[in-house]
Each structure stands twice: as C-alpha cells, then as structure tokens.
Phi, psi and omega in degrees: 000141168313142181208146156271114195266133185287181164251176178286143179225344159207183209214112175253191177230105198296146130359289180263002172176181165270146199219131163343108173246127211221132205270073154350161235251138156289324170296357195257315174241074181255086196246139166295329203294313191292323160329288152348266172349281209272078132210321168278353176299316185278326169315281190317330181067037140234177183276180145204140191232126168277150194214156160086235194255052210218296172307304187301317178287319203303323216267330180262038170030053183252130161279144198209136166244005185276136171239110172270093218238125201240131178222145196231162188256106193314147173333323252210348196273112159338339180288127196284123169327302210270137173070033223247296183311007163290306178292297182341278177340306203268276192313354127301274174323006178246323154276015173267312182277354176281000196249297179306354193055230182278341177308351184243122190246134166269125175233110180252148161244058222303304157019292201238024198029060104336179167191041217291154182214121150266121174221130184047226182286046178227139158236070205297087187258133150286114174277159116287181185272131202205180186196143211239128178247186162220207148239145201284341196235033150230157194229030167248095171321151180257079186254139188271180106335129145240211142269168160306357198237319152275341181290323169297327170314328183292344218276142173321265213216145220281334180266011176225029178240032153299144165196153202214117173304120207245331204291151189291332171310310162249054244256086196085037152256144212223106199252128159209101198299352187223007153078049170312328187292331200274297156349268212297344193273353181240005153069052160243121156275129221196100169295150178317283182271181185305142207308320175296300190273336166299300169266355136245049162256321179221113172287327188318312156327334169308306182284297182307313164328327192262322185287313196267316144311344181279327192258000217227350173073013193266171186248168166268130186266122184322304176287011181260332177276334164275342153321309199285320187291277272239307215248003167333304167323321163290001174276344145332352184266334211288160175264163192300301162327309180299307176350293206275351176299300191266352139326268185340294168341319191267237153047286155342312189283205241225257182264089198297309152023272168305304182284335181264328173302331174257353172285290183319316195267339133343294162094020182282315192314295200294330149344285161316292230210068184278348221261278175355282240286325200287317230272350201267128171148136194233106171303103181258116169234158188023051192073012060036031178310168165234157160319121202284099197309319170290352183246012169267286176327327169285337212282332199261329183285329187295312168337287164313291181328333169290354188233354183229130151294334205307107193259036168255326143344283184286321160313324183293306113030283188259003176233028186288311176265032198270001183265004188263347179280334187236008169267004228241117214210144197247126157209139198310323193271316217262327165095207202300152167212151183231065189294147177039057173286324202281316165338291169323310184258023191255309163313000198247324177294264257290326194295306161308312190282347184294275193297330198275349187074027179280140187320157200245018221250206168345284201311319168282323189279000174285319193277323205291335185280326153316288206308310188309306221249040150333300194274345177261346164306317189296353144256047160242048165281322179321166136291345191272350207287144189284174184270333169299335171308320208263337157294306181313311219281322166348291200291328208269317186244033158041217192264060156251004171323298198276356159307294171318297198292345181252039009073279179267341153271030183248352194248013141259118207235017174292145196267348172291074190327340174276294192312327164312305181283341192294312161315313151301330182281319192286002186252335143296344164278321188294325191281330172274340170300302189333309191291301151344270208296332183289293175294021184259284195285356174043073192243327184319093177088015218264183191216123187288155218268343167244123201268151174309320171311310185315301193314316199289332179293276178339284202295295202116032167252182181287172166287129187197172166284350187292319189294295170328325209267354179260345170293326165286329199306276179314319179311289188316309163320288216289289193303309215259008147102343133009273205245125185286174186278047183220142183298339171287319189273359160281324171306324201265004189249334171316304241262335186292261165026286179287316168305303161324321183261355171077047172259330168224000000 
C-alpha cells in the first residue's frame, strides 16, 4: 500500500526501545485549524500533538474529518503537573474556540477531562495526556495523568498510537514509539503492548481489531489474532451497543466479508451473533450435501455491497437465510429442503435486533420486509403467473422493489456462468413484468381508492370490523384485477358489495 512517508529526523529514548521522531511533510498537513491549535498550545506553554486515526488516515491519504488532539505540560514547565493535564485538554479547546469564534461550538466534559470543539465538518476533540489502568470486570479505565509516552502506551493498536507535534518549534514531527509507520507499510494490525493484556482490559478492542482489518484490507499479526482467540470470553463485558456500533462498521465496508470470517475464525462470532453462527456448516445424508449458508450469506452480503450503501440493505443481506437452520428437512426425494425460511427467518429479525440493541423502528420492519419477501420474485418468473401475483408483490414491497430485486439478484451465487446468467435473465423478465403492471394499475403504495371515513359515511355506519373488512375488501378487487384502480369503480363495488350483506 501506498504511504506518504516522512523522513528520519532524531531519535529520544523511549521506555521500550529507542524511537524515530520523524519531521513529516508539511504540505501534507497544511490544515489551517492545526495551525491554529499549535499557535494557541504555544501561548498557553504547553505541547500538544494530533494523535491516533486522524494520523493513521493522513499517512494512508484517507480522508478523516475526526481530530484527536493530545495535550501536554511540557518536562521543563513551571507549570505543576499533578492533577494538572485534566485542565489542560479543556484550556486549550476553550481557547481554540474562543479564537475560532461564532463558526465554533464548544462541549466541555470536566467529567471525564474532555473536550469537543466542532467547526464545519470537523470534529476536534481535546485531551490532557493520561495513562490508564483497568479492573478485570470493566473495560472503563482507571485514568491518571500522564505523559504523551504513556498516552501512546494506552493506545489500541501501533497505526493509531502516532502522533505529530502541532506546536511551531518542532512542527510535523512525527513521534512513533511502536514503528506504526512500518505496520501501515506491510498492512499489519498490531497492538503497542502485549496483546493479552491490550484485549482483556477493554476487550471491545477485540472487535476494532477485526473492523479495522476489515476496512482497511489490513492482516491480523499472528499473536495479535491469537490474542483475540485466548481472550474471546471476555467480550461478555462489552454492551451490546458498542457490538453493534462495530458490527454495522463491518457491515459498511467496500467488503464486509473478510471482518464476518474473521469473526467466525476467532471464535467471536457464536459469542455475539449465535443465529449468524448456527448458520456454518454443511449436513451429508444419504450422499447428499447442502450449500454451506454461512459462507453463501457473505457472498451474498459482498454482492450488495458493490452495489448499495443502505446498511439497513446489507442487513437484510446478511439475514435473507437466517431462518434455514430451523427450517432445514431432509426427503428422500427432493433431497435438503428450507421451506417457508424465508417466513421463518423475518420473525427472527425483530428478536436479533432486540438483543443486538439494534433500532427496534422503520429500519427493522424495513429489514424484516426484505427477509420475508426474498423468496417471491422468483417466483414470477413462470408465463403462467397471473398479474395479480405481480400486483400483490408491487402492493406488499412499495418503493422497496427495486431494493427487493437487487436483493435477489445478489443472491446469486452460482459458480456456474450458464446458470447465472440464465438466473440474471429471469429477474429481468421478472423486472419487466413489475414495470408493465405498475403503469398499467398504479398498485405501488396504493391506498383503496374509497377510504373509511367515506364507508362509514355512505353506509351509516359506527367505527366497527365491518368497515375494515369492506375496505380489505376494495384492496383485494383492485390486486386481483376485479376491479381497476379508480374511485368510481371501487364506490360502485362498495355499494354492490353492502347491498349483498344487507347493509343498505
């Protein structure tokens, strides 16, 4: 992979080992704001440094509008250490927004000595420099004061434990005590310190390790993936929201793939996610396999992705078969079969998104409307199939169609180039029928064309089921073609209708 690489320019002496301080390029980070910063850090007589993936993207030529900003009291200051870099962090961010003015909104969290300075698209959060300890049954630090050399020690993993000196005197130097730079040039994740103790102090780390190979094309450095396998157990701490926070993240990137696979090999996955998990495996009867569904399902999640952001979309994706482990039956004749999976597995969403703390809103009944009707284009492929078929499915996924259809052609996965394409073809007969019968019946999203108030009004009745029922009633006409989609022949099919029942 590409890097823009600084050059050497002295060397201090680390704790762990001796370490490179490297003068970075200027041009590369002639952000006015950072200026800014290191011109009120030097008024103020303190250091201050951008740190972490603010750093790790500038070097991988990633755009980031997130800024991590670490500040410190210099060795040499008159100024008292203790208890003193809590304040620091916020007195720097109060005068960066007092500089910035009204373009700048300030949020301080004395709480946790923090600080945000949001200006346009940016997001500046302010530190003092700390160093962290933990307790076995929290992944929430125990935070001290520190130096930048322990604030780098806290750090996740050796490409986001960088950081480049903002102040003017060393200006783009670029100090990295664990060879972060070498890592992104060999596309390794890699904790500073040991691995074992980096993931069960905050296991959540665990997850961002798989996420950040994932998004990032990067390998997992062997004792760091055997870390995460010895130290799996420990993700019971973590809350379900952060899971899914990084999940999604997986879920988001160019191949998500690669991040559920490594979840799986880990041994993270059945942890998390078991109904995903339930999904792996290939069942031989009588001579006999089936297609192994989890490794169908990535295959099928990658699909979209080349083709959607809609990570509600991709959700959908990854939970279109999550129903075939209990649907999944064997006869003698038909050989495996996963009947109603798709029924089976859409009752299955809201109980995932329940545990994963996933929205319980819109978005699930959006996903839960994929997983069911997965299984129905394909069947209008037939000529025999009626128009009413082709209506109902109109009327059932609204303007979620063509979301359904790129759905169902991601959910081919044969390795057999006739069979693909014969299967691509049929979903285009299927795409041209939809389009016929919607400009013919305007059925997409319709609403019956005589509304209840009206019924109850004709008729003289109270709010009752009879008024529902004459109202599914004008629906069914219209889908099954009874009737066109217009307000007069739905009045005139009420009133026949009520008459028949002694209604008028």
């Amino acid at each position: 992979m590409a890097v823009n690489t600084p050059s050497p320019a002295r060397c201090y002496q680390h704790r762990h080992q001796y370490v490179v301080i490297m003068t970075y390029d200027p041009s590369k980070i002639e952000l006015p704001i950072l200026h800014l910063i290191g011109e009120e850090a030097d008024k103020l007589g303190l250091e201050c440094y951008v740190v972490g993936g603010w750093v790790r993207d500038l070097i991988l030529r990633r755009k980031s509008d997130d800024i991590d900003i670490v500040v410190a009291i210099p060795s040499n200051s008159a100024i008292s250490r203790e208890n003193q870099n809590v304040r620091v962090g916020i007195q720097l961010a109060e005068a960066v927004s007092k500089r910035l003015g009204k373009s700048a909104h300030l949020s301080v969290f004395k709480t946790y000595g923090t600080a945000q300075v949001k200006h346009g698209s940016m997001e500046l959060e302010f530190v003092g420099a700390r160093k962290e300890s933990y307790q076995h049954d929290s992944r929430n630090p125990i935070v001290e004061d520190g130096t930048l050399e322990e604030d780098q020690d806290r750090r996740d993993f050796t490409i986001n434990a960088m950081a480049i000196c903002l102040n003017q005197s060393r200006w783009g130097e670029l100090v990295d005590p664990f060879d972060g730079m070498y890592d992104l040039e060999d596309c390794i994740i890699r904790t500073p310190l040991d691995p074992d103790i980096t993931f069960s102090d905050d296991p959540l780390r665990m997850m961002r390790a798989i996420r950040f190979s994932t998004q990032l094309g990067f390998f997992l450095e062997d004792e760091t993936f055997d870390a995460i396998c010895r130290n799996k157990e420990r993700i019971h701490i973590i809350t379900k929201e952060r899971i899914s926070e990084e999940l999604n993240k997986i879920i988001l990137s160019r191949k998500p793939s690669v991040g559920f696979v490594l979840l799986e090999k880990t041994g993270l996955l059945p942890l998390i996610f078991p109904e995903l998990s339930a999904l792996k495996g290939v069942e031989v009867k009588e001579g006999r396999g089936h297609k192994d569904v989890f490794y169908h399902t990535l295959h099928v999640l990658d699909n979209v992705a080349t083709k959607s952001d809609n990570l509600w979309l991709r959700w959908a994706a990854l939970l279109h078969d999550i129903g075939k482990p209990k649907s999944k039956a064997f006869d003698p004749q038909r050989g495996w079969t996963f009947q109603n999976h798709n029924y089976i597995g859409a009752k299955m969403v809201p109980k995932i998104f329940k545990a994963l703390k996933l929205p319980l809103n819109e978005k699930m009944d959006y996903v839960v409307k994929m997983v069911n009707l997965h299984m129905r284009p394909i069947n209008l492929v037939e000529e025999t199939v009626t128009d009413s078929a082709v209506r109902r499915l109109l009327f059932e996924a609204g303007d979620d169609i063509d979301d359904l259809m790129l759905l169902c052609d991601a959910d081919i996965t044969t390795r057999h180039e006739d069979k693909q394409a014969r299967y691509h073809k049929n979903y285009e007969l299927v795409r041209q029928k939809l389009v016929d019968i919607e400009e013919k019946d305007r059925v997409r999203n319709f609403q019956p064309p005589v509304r209840g108030e009206e019924i109850m009004q004709l008729l003289h009745l109270e709010p009752c089921s009879t008024v529902g029922e004459l109202k599914t009633a004008i629906k069914d006409a219209i889908l099954d073609g009874v009737i066109p989609n217009d307000y007069e022949a739905a009045k005139r099919y009420l009133m026949d209708l009520a008459q028949q029942k002694g209604l008028c």
